[in-house]
C-alpha positions as CSV (number, residue, x, y, z in Angstrom):
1,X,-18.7,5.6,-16.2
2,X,-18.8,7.2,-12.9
3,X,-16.1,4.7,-11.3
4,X,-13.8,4.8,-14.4
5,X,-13.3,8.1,-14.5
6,X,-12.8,8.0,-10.3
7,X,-10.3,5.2,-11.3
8,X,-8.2,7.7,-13.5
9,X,-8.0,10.3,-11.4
10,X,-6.8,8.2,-8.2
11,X,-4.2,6.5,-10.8
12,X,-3.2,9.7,-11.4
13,X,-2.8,10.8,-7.6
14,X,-0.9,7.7,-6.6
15,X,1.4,8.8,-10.2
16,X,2.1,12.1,-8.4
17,X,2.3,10.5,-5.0
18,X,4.9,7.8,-6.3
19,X,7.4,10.3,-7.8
20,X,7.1,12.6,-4.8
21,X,8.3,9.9,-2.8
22,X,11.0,8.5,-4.9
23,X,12.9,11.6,-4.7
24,X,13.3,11.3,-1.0
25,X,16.5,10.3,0.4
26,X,16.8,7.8,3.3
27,X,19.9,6.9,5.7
28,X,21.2,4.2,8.2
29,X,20.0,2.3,9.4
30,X,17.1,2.2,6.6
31,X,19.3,0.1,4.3
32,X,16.3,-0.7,1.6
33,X,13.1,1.2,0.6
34,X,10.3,-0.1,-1.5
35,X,8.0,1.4,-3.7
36,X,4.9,-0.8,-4.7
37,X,3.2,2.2,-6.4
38,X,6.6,2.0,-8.7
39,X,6.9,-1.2,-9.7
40,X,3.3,-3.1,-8.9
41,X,1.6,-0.3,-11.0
42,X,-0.4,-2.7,-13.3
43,X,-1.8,-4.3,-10.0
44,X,-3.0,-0.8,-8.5
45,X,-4.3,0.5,-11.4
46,X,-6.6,-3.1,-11.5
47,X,-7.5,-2.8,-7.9
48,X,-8.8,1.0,-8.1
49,X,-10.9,0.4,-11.3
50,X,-12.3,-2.8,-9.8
51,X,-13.1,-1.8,-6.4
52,X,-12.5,2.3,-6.0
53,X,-16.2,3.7,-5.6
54,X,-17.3,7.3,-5.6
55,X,-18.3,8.3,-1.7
56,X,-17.8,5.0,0.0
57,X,-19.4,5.1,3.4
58,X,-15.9,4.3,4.9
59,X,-12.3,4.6,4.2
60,X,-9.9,2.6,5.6
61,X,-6.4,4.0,6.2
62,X,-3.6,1.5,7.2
63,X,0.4,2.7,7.8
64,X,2.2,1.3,5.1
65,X,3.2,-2.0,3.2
66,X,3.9,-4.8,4.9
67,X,6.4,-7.6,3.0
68,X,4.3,-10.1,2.0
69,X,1.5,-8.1,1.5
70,X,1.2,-5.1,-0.2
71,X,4.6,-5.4,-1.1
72,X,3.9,-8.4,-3.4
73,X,0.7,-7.4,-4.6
74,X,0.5,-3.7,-4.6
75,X,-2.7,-3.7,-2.7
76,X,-3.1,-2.6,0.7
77,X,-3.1,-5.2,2.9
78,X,-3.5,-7.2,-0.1
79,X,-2.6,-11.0,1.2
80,X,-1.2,-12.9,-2.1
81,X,-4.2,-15.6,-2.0
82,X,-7.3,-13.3,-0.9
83,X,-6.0,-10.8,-3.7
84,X,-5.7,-13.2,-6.3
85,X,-8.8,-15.5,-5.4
86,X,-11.5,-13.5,-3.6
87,X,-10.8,-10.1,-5.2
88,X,-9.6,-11.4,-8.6
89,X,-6.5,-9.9,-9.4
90,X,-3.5,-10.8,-10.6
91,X,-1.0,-8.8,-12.7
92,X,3.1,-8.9,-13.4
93,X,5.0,-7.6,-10.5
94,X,8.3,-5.6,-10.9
95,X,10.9,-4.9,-8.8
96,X,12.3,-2.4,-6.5
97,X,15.7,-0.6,-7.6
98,X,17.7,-2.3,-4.7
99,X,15.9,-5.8,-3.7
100,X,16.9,-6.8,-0.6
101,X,18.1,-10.6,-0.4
102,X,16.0,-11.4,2.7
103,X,13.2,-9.6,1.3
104,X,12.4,-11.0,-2.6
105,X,9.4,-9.3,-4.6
106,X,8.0,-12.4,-6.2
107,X,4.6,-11.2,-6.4
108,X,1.6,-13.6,-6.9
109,X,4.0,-16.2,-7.1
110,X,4.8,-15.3,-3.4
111,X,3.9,-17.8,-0.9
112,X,4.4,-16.1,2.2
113,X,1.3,-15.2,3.9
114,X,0.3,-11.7,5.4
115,X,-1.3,-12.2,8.3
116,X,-3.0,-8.7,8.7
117,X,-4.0,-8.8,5.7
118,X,-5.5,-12.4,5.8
119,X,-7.0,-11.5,8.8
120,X,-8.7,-8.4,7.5
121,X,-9.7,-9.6,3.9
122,X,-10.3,-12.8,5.9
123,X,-12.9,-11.4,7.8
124,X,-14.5,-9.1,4.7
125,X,-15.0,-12.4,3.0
126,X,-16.9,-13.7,6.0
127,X,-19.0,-11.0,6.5
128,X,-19.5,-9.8,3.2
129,X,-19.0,-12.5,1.3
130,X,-18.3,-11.2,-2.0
131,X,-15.5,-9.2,-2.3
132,X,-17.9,-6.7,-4.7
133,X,-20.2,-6.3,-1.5
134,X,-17.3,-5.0,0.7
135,X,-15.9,-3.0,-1.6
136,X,-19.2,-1.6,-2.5
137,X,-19.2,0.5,0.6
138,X,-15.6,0.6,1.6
139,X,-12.0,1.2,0.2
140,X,-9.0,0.4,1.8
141,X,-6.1,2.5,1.2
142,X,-2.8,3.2,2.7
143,X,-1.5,6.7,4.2
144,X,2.1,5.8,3.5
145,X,3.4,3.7,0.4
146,X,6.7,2.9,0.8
147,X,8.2,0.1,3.3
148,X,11.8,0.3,4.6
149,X,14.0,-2.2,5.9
150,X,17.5,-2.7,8.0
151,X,20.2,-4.5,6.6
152,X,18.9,-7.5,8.2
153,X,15.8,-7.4,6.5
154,X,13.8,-6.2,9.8
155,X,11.5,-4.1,9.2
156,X,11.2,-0.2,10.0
157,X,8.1,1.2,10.3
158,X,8.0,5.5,9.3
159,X,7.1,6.9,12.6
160,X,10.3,5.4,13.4
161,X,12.7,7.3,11.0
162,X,14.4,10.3,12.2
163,X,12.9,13.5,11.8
164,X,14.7,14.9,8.6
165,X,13.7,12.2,6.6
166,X,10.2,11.8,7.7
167,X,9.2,15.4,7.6
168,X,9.3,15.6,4.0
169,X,8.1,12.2,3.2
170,X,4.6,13.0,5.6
171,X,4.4,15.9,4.0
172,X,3.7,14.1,0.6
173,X,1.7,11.6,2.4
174,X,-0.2,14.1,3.7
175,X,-1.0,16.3,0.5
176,X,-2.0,12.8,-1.3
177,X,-4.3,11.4,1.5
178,X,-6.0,14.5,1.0
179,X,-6.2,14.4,-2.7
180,X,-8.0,10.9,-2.1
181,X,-10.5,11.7,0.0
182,X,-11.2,14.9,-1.9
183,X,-11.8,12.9,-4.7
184,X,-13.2,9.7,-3.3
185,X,-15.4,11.5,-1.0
186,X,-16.1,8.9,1.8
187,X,-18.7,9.4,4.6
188,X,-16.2,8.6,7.6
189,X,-12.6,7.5,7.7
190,X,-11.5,4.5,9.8
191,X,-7.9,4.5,10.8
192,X,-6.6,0.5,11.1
193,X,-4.5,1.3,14.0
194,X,-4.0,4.7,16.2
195,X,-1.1,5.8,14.0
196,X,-3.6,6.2,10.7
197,X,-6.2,7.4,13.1
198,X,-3.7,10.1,14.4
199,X,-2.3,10.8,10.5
200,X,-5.9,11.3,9.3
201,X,-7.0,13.5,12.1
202,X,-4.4,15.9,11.6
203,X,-4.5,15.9,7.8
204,X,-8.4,15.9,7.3
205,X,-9.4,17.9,10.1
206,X,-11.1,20.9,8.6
207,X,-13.0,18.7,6.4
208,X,-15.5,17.7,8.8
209,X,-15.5,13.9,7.8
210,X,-15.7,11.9,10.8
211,X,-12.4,9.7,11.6
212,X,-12.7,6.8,14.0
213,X,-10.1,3.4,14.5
214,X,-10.0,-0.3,14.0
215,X,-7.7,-2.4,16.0
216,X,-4.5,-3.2,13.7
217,X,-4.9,-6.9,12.8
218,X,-1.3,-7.1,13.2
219,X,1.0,-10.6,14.8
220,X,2.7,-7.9,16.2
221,X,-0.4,-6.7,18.5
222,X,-1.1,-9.2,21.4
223,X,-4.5,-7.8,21.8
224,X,-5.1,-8.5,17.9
225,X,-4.4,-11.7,18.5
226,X,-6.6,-13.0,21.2
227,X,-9.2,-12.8,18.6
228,X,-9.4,-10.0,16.1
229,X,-12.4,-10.3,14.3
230,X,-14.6,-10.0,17.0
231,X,-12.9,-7.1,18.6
232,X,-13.0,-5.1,15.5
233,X,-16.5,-6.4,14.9
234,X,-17.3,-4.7,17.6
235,X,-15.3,-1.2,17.1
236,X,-17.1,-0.8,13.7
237,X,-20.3,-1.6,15.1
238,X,-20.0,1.6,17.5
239,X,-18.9,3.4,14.0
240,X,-22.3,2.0,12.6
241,X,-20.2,0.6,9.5
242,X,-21.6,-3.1,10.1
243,X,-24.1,-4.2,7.3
C-alpha cells in the first residue's frame, strides 16, 4: 500500500514537472524538443508503481533522455530490450508535437539500442539478477526530462543551451528533483556523471543526504568505454552501495 500510494504521488510530481516544462520556449539552433513524460505517460506511470520504493538506499540521477532510450520507452536510461524483457514493461508510446525525421519515436517497437542504458541495466542484471532485487534498493531517475536536438538530428545536451532558456527550465528541474527526493526519501544520491553530481549538490544541499558519482556509461566517454562495469563497480563500492 505503502509503494502505491509513493507511486501516485511521484505520477503526480512528474504531472507538474511535465507541464512546467512544456511551457518553455527554446531557439536555434535547438530545432526539436521532446517530452517523454508527455507522451510515454502510460510507461512511467508502470515503471514508478513497479519499481519506485519508499527510502531506497540510493538514487540515481542521470542528465536527460537519450534517443533510443528514454525517449522510446519513457524510462530513464530505459534500453528498449532490458525495459521490456528484464523489467517487464511495455506500454503504447505517443508522440512528440514536432517529430523530427532523423529522430522517429517508435517506442518498443524501436530497434535501436541505447548503449548507456544497456550498459547500466546490463550490469544491474548481472549483479542483481532480478530486476525486483535492484530496484529493491535503488531508483533511477533523471534530473532533466526533455531531450533537444539540431536540425540535423544531433543531439544537444541542456548544459549546452544558452542561458535564457536554461535558467528557467533548471529552475523546474530543480524544484521537482526536490520534490522526489522529498518524497522518495533515499539514503544517498548517486549522480551518473559530474553534471547530475553537480545538479544534485546544489539543489539538495541543505538536506543533508549524501551525494556521490558514477562514471556516465556513455559511447561518448572514452574512459566508459575501456570497461565500464568494473570501473563503476568500483566507484559504488567506495559509496558502500554494492550488495
Amino acid at each position: 500500500m505503502a509503494q502505491d500510494l509513493l507511486a501516485k504521488k511521484l505520477m503526480r510530481a512528474v504531472t507538474d514537472l511535465s507541464s512546467a516544462v512544456d511551457r518553455l520556449t527554446f531557439s536555434a539552433p535547438t530545432t526539436h524538443v521532446y517530452n517523454p513524460l508527455a507522451y510515454a505517460r502510460p510507461a512511467i506511470r508502470r515503471y514508478l508503481e513497479l519499481y519506485a520504493h519508499p527510502q531506497p538506499r540510493a538514487l540515481w540521477l542521470g542528465m536527460n533522455p537519450g534517443p533510443w532510450g528514454m525517449a522510446q520507452t519513457g524510462v530513464p536510461f530505459g534500453e528498449v530490450e532490458l525495459v521490456r524483457d528484464w523489467m517487464g514493461i511495455h506500454a503504447e508510446i505517443g508522440q512528440p508535437k514536432v517529430p523530427h525525421p532523423r529522430r522517429p519515436i517508435e517506442g518498443f517497437a524501436c530497434e535501436r539500442s541505447e548503449v548507456s542504458g544497456r550498459r547500466l541495466y546490463g550490469w544491474a542484471r548481472e549483479r542483481y539478477g532480478t530486476a525486483e532485487d535492484f530496484f529493491a534498493t535503488t531508483f533511477v531517475w533523471n534530473y532533466c526530462p526533455l531531450i533537444f536536438m539540431e536540425e540535423s538530428g544531433k543531439n544537444r545536451t541542456p548544459d549546452k543551451l544558452p542561458a535564457e532558456e536554461r535558467e528557467p527550465l533548471f529552475d523546474a528541474c530543480d524544484a521537482s528533483l526536490r520534490k522526489m527526493v522529498q518524497l522518495l526519501e533515499p539514503e544517498q544520491i548517486v549522480g551518473v556523471g559530474k553534471f547530475a553530481e553537480t545538479c544534485a549538490k546544489k539543489v539538495l544541499g541543505d538536506l543533508g543526504i549524501p551525494v556521490g558519482t558514477v562514471l556516465h556509461p556513455s559511447p561518448a566517454s572514452p574512459i566508459a568505454n575501456r570497461g565500464w562495469a568494473a570501473q563503476a563497480e568500483q566507484q559504488l563500492s567506495k559509496l558502500g552501495l554494492l550488495p
